[in-house]
C-alpha positions in Angstrom: 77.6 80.7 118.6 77.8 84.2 120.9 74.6 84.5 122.2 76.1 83.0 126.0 78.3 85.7 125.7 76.2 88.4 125.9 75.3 88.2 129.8 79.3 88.6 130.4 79.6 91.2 127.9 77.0 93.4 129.7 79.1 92.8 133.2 82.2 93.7 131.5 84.0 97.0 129.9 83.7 98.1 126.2 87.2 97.0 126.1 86.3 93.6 126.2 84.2 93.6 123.3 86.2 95.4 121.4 88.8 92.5 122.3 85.9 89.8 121.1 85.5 91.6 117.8 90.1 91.8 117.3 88.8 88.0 117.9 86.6 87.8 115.7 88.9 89.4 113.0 91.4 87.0 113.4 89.5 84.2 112.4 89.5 85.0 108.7 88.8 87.2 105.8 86.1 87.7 103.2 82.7 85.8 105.0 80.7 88.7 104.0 79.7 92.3 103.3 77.5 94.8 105.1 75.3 98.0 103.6 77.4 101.1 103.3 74.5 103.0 105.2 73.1 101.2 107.4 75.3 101.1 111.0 76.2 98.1 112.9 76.2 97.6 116.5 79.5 96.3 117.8 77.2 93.4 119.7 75.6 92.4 115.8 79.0 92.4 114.6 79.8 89.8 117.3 76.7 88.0 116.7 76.9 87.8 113.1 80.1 86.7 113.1 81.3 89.5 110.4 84.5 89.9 109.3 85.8 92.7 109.4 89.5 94.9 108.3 90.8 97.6 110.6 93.3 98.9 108.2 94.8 101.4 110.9 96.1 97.8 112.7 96.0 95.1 109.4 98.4 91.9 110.0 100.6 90.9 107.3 98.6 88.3 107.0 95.3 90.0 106.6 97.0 92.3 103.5 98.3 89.3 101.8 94.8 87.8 102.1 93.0 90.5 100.5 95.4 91.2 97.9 95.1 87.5 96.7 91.0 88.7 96.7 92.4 91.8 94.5 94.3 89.2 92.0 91.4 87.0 92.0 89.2 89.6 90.8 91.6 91.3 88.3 93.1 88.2 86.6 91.3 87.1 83.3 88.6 89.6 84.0 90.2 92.9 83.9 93.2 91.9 82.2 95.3 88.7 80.8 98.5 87.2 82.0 101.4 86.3 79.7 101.3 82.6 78.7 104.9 81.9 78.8 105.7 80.8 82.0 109.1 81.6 81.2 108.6 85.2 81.1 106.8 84.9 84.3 109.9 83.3 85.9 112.2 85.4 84.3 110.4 89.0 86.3 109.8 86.6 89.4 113.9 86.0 89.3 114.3 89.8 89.5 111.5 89.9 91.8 112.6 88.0 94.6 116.5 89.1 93.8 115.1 92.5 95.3 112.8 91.6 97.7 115.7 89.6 100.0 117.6 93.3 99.9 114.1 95.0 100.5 112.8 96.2 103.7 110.0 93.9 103.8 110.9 90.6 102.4 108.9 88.9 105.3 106.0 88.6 103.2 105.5 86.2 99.8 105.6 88.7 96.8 103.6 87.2 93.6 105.4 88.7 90.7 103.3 88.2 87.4 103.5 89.4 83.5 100.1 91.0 82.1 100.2 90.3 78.1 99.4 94.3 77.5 101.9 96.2 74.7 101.5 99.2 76.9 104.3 100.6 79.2 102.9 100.2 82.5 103.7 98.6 85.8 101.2 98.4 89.2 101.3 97.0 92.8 98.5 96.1 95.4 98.9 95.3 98.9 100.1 92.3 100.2 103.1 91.6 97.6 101.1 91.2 94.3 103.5 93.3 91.4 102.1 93.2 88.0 104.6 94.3 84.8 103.2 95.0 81.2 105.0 93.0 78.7 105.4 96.7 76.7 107.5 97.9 79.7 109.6 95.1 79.8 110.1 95.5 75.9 110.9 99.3 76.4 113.4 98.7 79.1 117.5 98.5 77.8 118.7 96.3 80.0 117.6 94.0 83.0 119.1 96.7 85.4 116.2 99.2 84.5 113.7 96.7 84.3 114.5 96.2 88.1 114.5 99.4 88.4 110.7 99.8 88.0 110.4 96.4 89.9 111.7 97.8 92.7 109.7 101.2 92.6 106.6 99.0 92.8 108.1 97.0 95.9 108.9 100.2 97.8 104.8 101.0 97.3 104.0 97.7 99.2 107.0 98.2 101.4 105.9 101.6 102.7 101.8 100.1 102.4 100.3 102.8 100.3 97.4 100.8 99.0 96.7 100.1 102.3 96.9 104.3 103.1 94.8 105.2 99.8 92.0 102.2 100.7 91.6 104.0 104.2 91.6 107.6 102.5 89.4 106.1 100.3 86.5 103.8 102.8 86.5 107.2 104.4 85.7 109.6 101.2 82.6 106.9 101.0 81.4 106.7 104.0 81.6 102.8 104.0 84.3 102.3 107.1 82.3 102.2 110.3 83.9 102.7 114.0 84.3 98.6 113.7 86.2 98.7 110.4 86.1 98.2 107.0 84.1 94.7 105.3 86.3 92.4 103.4 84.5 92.5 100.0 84.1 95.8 100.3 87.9 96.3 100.7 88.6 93.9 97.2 86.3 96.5 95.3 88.4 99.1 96.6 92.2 97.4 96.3 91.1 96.6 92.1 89.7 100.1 91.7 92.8 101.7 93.3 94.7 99.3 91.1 93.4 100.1 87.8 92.2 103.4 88.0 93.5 105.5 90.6 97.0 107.2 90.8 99.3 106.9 93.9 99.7 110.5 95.5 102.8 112.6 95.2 104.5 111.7 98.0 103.3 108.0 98.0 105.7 107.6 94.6 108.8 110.0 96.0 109.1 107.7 98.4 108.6 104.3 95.8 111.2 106.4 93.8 113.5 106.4 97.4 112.9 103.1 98.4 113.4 101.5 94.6 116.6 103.1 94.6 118.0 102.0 97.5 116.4 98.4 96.8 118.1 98.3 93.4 121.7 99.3 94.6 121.1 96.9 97.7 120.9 94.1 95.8 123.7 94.7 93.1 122.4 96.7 90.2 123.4 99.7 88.9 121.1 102.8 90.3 121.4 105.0 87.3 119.7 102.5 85.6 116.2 104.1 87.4 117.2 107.1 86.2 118.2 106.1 82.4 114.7 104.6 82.2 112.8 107.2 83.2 114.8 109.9 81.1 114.2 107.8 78.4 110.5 107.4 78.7 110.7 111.2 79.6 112.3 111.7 75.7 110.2 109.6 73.8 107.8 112.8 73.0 104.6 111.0 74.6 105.1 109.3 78.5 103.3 106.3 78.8 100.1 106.8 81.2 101.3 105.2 84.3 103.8 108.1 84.3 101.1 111.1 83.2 99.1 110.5 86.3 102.2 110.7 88.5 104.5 113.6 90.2 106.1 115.4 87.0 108.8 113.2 85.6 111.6 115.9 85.2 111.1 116.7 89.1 111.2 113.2 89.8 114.4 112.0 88.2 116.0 115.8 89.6 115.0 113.8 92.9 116.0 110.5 92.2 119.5 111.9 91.2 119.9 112.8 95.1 118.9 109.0 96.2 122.2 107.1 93.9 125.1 106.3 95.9 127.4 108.2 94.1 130.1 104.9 94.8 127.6 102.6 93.2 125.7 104.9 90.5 127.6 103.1 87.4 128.3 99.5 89.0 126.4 96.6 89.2 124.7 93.9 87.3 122.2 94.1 84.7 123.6 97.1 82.5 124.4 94.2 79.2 121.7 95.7 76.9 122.7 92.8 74.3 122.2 90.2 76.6 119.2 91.4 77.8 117.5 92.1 74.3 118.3 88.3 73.3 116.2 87.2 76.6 113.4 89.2 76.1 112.9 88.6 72.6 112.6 84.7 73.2 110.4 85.2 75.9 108.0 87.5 74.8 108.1 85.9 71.2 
Protein backbone atom coordinates (compact mmCIF):
# COMPACT_ATOMS: atom_id res chain seq x y z
CA UNK A 1 0.00 0.00 0.00
CA UNK A 2 3.23 2.50 0.72
CA UNK A 3 5.74 1.19 -1.31
CA UNK A 4 5.02 4.51 -4.08
CA UNK A 5 5.66 6.48 -1.27
CA UNK A 6 9.01 5.71 -0.61
CA UNK A 7 10.67 7.71 -3.64
CA UNK A 8 8.84 10.99 -2.08
CA UNK A 9 9.77 10.10 1.25
CA UNK A 10 13.55 10.03 0.36
CA UNK A 11 13.05 13.72 -1.45
CA UNK A 12 11.34 15.01 1.55
CA UNK A 13 12.30 15.91 5.45
CA UNK A 14 12.02 13.47 8.35
CA UNK A 15 9.12 15.57 9.26
CA UNK A 16 7.14 14.26 6.71
CA UNK A 17 7.43 10.79 7.70
CA UNK A 18 6.94 11.32 10.95
CA UNK A 19 3.60 13.06 9.65
CA UNK A 20 2.87 9.58 7.50
CA UNK A 21 3.32 7.51 10.71
CA UNK A 22 0.64 10.40 13.07
CA UNK A 23 -1.20 9.05 9.79
CA UNK A 24 -0.82 5.98 10.19
CA UNK A 25 -1.82 6.15 13.90
CA UNK A 26 -4.96 7.62 13.23
CA UNK A 27 -6.29 4.91 11.38
CA UNK A 28 -6.94 2.56 14.25
CA UNK A 29 -5.83 0.61 17.20
CA UNK A 30 -4.70 -2.87 18.08
CA UNK A 31 -3.60 -4.45 14.27
CA UNK A 32 -0.64 -5.81 15.89
CA UNK A 33 2.39 -6.19 18.22
CA UNK A 34 6.08 -5.89 17.61
CA UNK A 35 9.33 -7.67 19.63
CA UNK A 36 10.30 -5.68 22.69
CA UNK A 37 13.94 -5.99 21.35
CA UNK A 38 14.14 -5.86 18.15
CA UNK A 39 14.06 -1.95 16.63
CA UNK A 40 11.92 -0.75 14.00
CA UNK A 41 12.72 1.59 11.23
CA UNK A 42 10.27 4.44 11.03
CA UNK A 43 10.08 3.37 6.98
CA UNK A 44 8.96 -0.52 8.24
CA UNK A 45 6.61 1.03 10.50
CA UNK A 46 5.14 2.76 7.47
CA UNK A 47 5.36 -0.27 5.40
CA UNK A 48 3.88 -2.56 7.76
CA UNK A 49 1.19 -0.57 8.42
CA UNK A 50 1.73 -0.91 12.40
CA UNK A 51 -0.19 0.60 14.75
CA UNK A 52 1.19 2.36 16.99
CA UNK A 53 0.32 4.65 20.68
CA UNK A 54 2.40 7.76 21.36
CA UNK A 55 1.12 8.23 24.89
CA UNK A 56 3.02 11.70 25.28
CA UNK A 57 0.12 12.95 22.39
CA UNK A 58 -2.86 10.00 22.83
CA UNK A 59 -6.39 11.30 21.47
CA UNK A 60 -9.37 10.73 23.53
CA UNK A 61 -10.30 8.52 21.30
CA UNK A 62 -7.19 6.39 21.22
CA UNK A 63 -7.50 5.97 25.40
CA UNK A 64 -11.11 5.11 25.17
CA UNK A 65 -10.13 2.49 22.59
CA UNK A 66 -7.59 0.72 24.55
CA UNK A 67 -9.28 0.90 27.69
CA UNK A 68 -12.26 -0.98 26.09
CA UNK A 69 -8.99 -3.61 25.15
CA UNK A 70 -8.20 -3.41 29.10
CA UNK A 71 -12.04 -4.41 29.91
CA UNK A 72 -12.06 -6.93 27.27
CA UNK A 73 -9.27 -8.62 28.71
CA UNK A 74 -10.21 -8.26 32.45
CA UNK A 75 -13.93 -9.08 32.30
CA UNK A 76 -14.78 -12.83 33.00
CA UNK A 77 -11.14 -13.69 32.98
CA UNK A 78 -9.62 -11.81 35.77
CA UNK A 79 -12.73 -11.09 37.54
CA UNK A 80 -16.80 -11.33 37.34
CA UNK A 81 -19.34 -8.64 37.03
CA UNK A 82 -22.37 -8.41 39.18
CA UNK A 83 -25.43 -10.06 37.55
CA UNK A 84 -28.04 -7.67 38.56
CA UNK A 85 -28.31 -5.18 36.11
CA UNK A 86 -29.94 -3.16 38.62
CA UNK A 87 -26.99 -2.76 40.68
CA UNK A 88 -25.11 -1.90 37.64
CA UNK A 89 -27.51 0.94 36.88
CA UNK A 90 -27.82 1.97 40.21
CA UNK A 91 -23.38 2.95 40.34
CA UNK A 92 -23.84 4.09 36.57
CA UNK A 93 -26.66 6.70 38.01
CA UNK A 94 -23.96 8.02 40.46
CA UNK A 95 -21.53 7.68 37.84
CA UNK A 96 -22.66 9.85 35.27
CA UNK A 97 -24.32 12.33 38.10
CA UNK A 98 -20.51 13.20 38.64
CA UNK A 99 -19.04 12.95 35.51
CA UNK A 100 -21.51 16.09 34.00
CA UNK A 101 -19.78 18.15 37.19
CA UNK A 102 -16.38 16.59 36.35
CA UNK A 103 -13.64 18.08 34.46
CA UNK A 104 -13.68 15.62 31.75
CA UNK A 105 -17.14 14.55 30.96
CA UNK A 106 -16.33 14.76 27.17
CA UNK A 107 -15.54 11.19 27.13
CA UNK A 108 -18.15 8.01 27.68
CA UNK A 109 -17.36 6.65 31.25
CA UNK A 110 -18.41 2.70 31.62
CA UNK A 111 -19.27 2.32 35.17
CA UNK A 112 -19.52 -1.46 36.10
CA UNK A 113 -20.03 -3.61 39.52
CA UNK A 114 -17.40 -6.57 39.93
CA UNK A 115 -19.26 -9.39 42.22
CA UNK A 116 -16.06 -9.40 44.81
CA UNK A 117 -16.99 -9.16 48.83
CA UNK A 118 -13.81 -7.23 49.13
CA UNK A 119 -13.60 -3.39 49.60
CA UNK A 120 -12.01 -2.18 46.67
CA UNK A 121 -12.51 0.22 43.81
CA UNK A 122 -10.12 0.71 40.35
CA UNK A 123 -10.02 2.90 37.25
CA UNK A 124 -8.24 2.42 33.72
CA UNK A 125 -7.94 4.94 31.12
CA UNK A 126 -10.41 5.93 28.87
CA UNK A 127 -13.54 6.14 31.48
CA UNK A 128 -13.78 2.40 32.53
CA UNK A 129 -14.52 2.61 36.80
CA UNK A 130 -14.96 -0.68 38.36
CA UNK A 131 -16.63 -0.88 42.15
CA UNK A 132 -16.41 -4.11 44.38
CA UNK A 133 -19.82 -5.05 45.57
CA UNK A 134 -17.94 -5.25 49.35
CA UNK A 135 -17.27 -1.38 49.04
CA UNK A 136 -20.58 -0.51 48.08
CA UNK A 137 -21.83 -2.81 51.12
CA UNK A 138 -19.33 -0.93 53.49
CA UNK A 139 -20.26 2.49 52.42
CA UNK A 140 -23.24 4.37 54.85
CA UNK A 141 -24.83 6.15 52.57
CA UNK A 142 -24.88 6.91 48.70
CA UNK A 143 -22.95 10.24 49.45
CA UNK A 144 -19.75 8.16 50.39
CA UNK A 145 -20.19 5.70 47.93
CA UNK A 146 -19.79 8.77 45.45
CA UNK A 147 -17.31 9.64 47.19
CA UNK A 148 -14.92 6.85 46.13
CA UNK A 149 -16.66 7.17 42.61
CA UNK A 150 -15.50 10.29 42.18
CA UNK A 151 -11.78 9.65 43.54
CA UNK A 152 -11.62 7.12 40.68
CA UNK A 153 -12.85 9.73 38.05
CA UNK A 154 -10.37 12.36 39.15
CA UNK A 155 -7.58 9.33 38.18
CA UNK A 156 -8.96 9.30 34.58
CA UNK A 157 -9.59 13.00 34.72
CA UNK A 158 -5.96 13.91 35.47
CA UNK A 159 -4.83 10.49 33.02
CA UNK A 160 -2.66 8.65 35.48
CA UNK A 161 -2.89 5.30 33.84
CA UNK A 162 -1.85 6.85 30.89
CA UNK A 163 1.43 8.50 33.11
CA UNK A 164 2.12 5.04 34.91
CA UNK A 165 1.85 2.97 31.30
CA UNK A 166 4.59 5.49 29.86
CA UNK A 167 6.70 5.16 33.25
CA UNK A 168 6.16 1.79 32.87
CA UNK A 169 6.92 0.94 28.55
CA UNK A 170 9.94 2.87 29.61
CA UNK A 171 11.17 0.70 32.80
CA UNK A 172 10.87 -2.20 30.02
CA UNK A 173 12.43 -1.14 27.39
CA UNK A 174 9.39 -1.86 25.07
CA UNK A 175 8.44 1.97 23.82
CA UNK A 176 10.57 2.75 20.78
CA UNK A 177 11.25 6.43 19.37
CA UNK A 178 7.87 5.55 17.25
CA UNK A 179 5.76 4.62 20.21
CA UNK A 180 4.31 2.15 22.12
CA UNK A 181 2.26 -1.19 20.19
CA UNK A 182 -1.30 -1.44 21.02
CA UNK A 183 -1.33 -5.07 22.47
CA UNK A 184 1.50 -4.32 24.16
CA UNK A 185 -0.19 -1.27 25.82
CA UNK A 186 -3.62 -3.69 26.94
CA UNK A 187 -0.92 -5.99 28.82
CA UNK A 188 0.27 -3.03 30.50
CA UNK A 189 -3.30 -1.02 31.24
CA UNK A 190 -4.73 -4.80 33.07
CA UNK A 191 -1.40 -5.24 34.86
CA UNK A 192 -1.47 -1.59 36.14
CA UNK A 193 -5.09 -2.30 36.89
CA UNK A 194 -4.83 -5.25 39.04
CA UNK A 195 -1.56 -5.22 40.45
CA UNK A 196 0.14 -2.03 40.59
CA UNK A 197 -0.60 0.97 42.96
CA UNK A 198 -1.10 4.57 41.82
CA UNK A 199 1.85 6.83 43.08
CA UNK A 200 1.52 9.23 45.97
CA UNK A 201 0.89 12.11 44.27
CA UNK A 202 -1.24 10.46 41.47
CA UNK A 203 -4.04 9.68 44.49
CA UNK A 204 -3.54 13.34 46.42
CA UNK A 205 -4.72 14.65 43.49
CA UNK A 206 -7.76 11.71 42.85
CA UNK A 207 -8.40 12.74 46.56
CA UNK A 208 -8.53 16.73 45.20
CA UNK A 209 -10.33 16.19 42.26
CA UNK A 210 -12.99 13.60 43.98
CA UNK A 211 -13.72 16.20 46.34
CA UNK A 212 -14.30 18.89 44.32
CA UNK A 213 -16.35 16.47 41.90
CA UNK A 214 -18.56 15.29 44.80
CA UNK A 215 -19.49 18.83 46.14
CA UNK A 216 -19.89 19.96 42.40
CA UNK A 217 -22.44 17.87 41.81
CA UNK A 218 -24.54 18.16 45.11
CA UNK A 219 -23.31 15.78 47.75
CA UNK A 220 -22.01 16.31 50.87
CA UNK A 221 -17.91 16.39 50.88
CA UNK A 222 -17.47 15.09 54.34
CA UNK A 223 -18.95 12.16 53.20
CA UNK A 224 -15.10 11.34 51.49
CA UNK A 225 -13.80 11.91 54.62
CA UNK A 226 -16.41 9.81 56.95
CA UNK A 227 -15.56 6.88 54.62
CA UNK A 228 -12.22 6.83 54.74
CA UNK A 229 -12.06 7.43 58.69
CA UNK A 230 -14.16 4.71 58.87
CA UNK A 231 -12.25 2.29 56.84
CA UNK A 232 -9.24 3.91 58.67
CA UNK A 233 -11.11 2.49 62.26
CA UNK A 234 -12.08 -0.77 61.28
CA UNK A 235 -8.52 -2.23 62.75
CA UNK A 236 -7.57 -3.80 59.27
CA UNK A 237 -7.79 -1.22 55.89
CA UNK A 238 -8.88 -3.00 52.95
CA UNK A 239 -5.89 -3.49 50.43
CA UNK A 240 -6.71 -0.93 47.90
CA UNK A 241 -5.98 1.51 50.74
CA UNK A 242 -2.57 -0.39 52.12
CA UNK A 243 -0.87 0.12 48.90
CA UNK A 244 -1.73 3.83 48.88
CA UNK A 245 -0.33 7.33 50.59
CA UNK A 246 -0.96 6.68 54.54
CA UNK A 247 -4.68 7.09 55.21
CA UNK A 248 -4.38 9.39 58.36
CA UNK A 249 -2.24 11.90 56.04
CA UNK A 250 -4.61 11.62 53.46
CA UNK A 251 -7.87 12.47 55.11
CA UNK A 252 -5.51 15.42 57.25
CA UNK A 253 -5.35 16.43 53.39
CA UNK A 254 -8.58 15.91 52.24
CA UNK A 255 -9.93 18.06 55.22
CA UNK A 256 -8.15 21.16 53.45
CA UNK A 257 -10.09 20.32 49.96
CA UNK A 258 -14.17 20.59 51.64
CA UNK A 259 -15.76 23.84 51.09
CA UNK A 260 -16.21 24.62 54.40
CA UNK A 261 -20.06 26.13 53.07
CA UNK A 262 -20.89 22.80 51.65
CA UNK A 263 -18.98 20.23 54.05
CA UNK A 264 -22.42 19.06 55.74
CA UNK A 265 -24.95 19.68 52.79
CA UNK A 266 -25.95 17.92 50.02
CA UNK A 267 -27.65 14.78 48.84
CA UNK A 268 -26.95 11.24 49.64
CA UNK A 269 -26.22 11.51 53.61
CA UNK A 270 -29.94 9.17 54.24
CA UNK A 271 -27.97 6.06 55.51
CA UNK A 272 -31.63 4.27 55.84
CA UNK A 273 -32.50 4.89 52.49
CA UNK A 274 -29.50 3.92 51.25
CA UNK A 275 -29.16 0.56 53.25
CA UNK A 276 -32.80 -0.55 51.85
CA UNK A 277 -31.30 -0.04 48.12
CA UNK A 278 -28.33 -1.80 48.50
CA UNK A 279 -29.68 -4.66 50.23
CA UNK A 280 -32.24 -5.39 47.27
CA UNK A 281 -29.69 -4.95 44.89
CA UNK A 282 -26.95 -6.90 45.99
CA UNK A 283 -29.40 -9.66 47.40
Amino acid sequence: MFKFLFPILRRHSRRLLYSLVSLSIACGIGLGSLPATRAISIEELIFRGIQVIQLSTISDRQEVAIGQQINDQMVGKEFRLHPNPALTEYVNQIGQRLVRASDRPDIPYTFQVVDDSRINAFATMGGFVYVHTGLIAAADNEAQLASVIAHEIGHIVGRHAIEQMREMAIAQGVASAAGLDSNMAVAIGVELALRRPNSRSAEYEADRLGIVNLGRAGYAQRAAVDFMAKLLSSGSPPTFLSTHPATRDRIETMIQYIDPRSADSGAGMNDRAYQQIVSQLLS
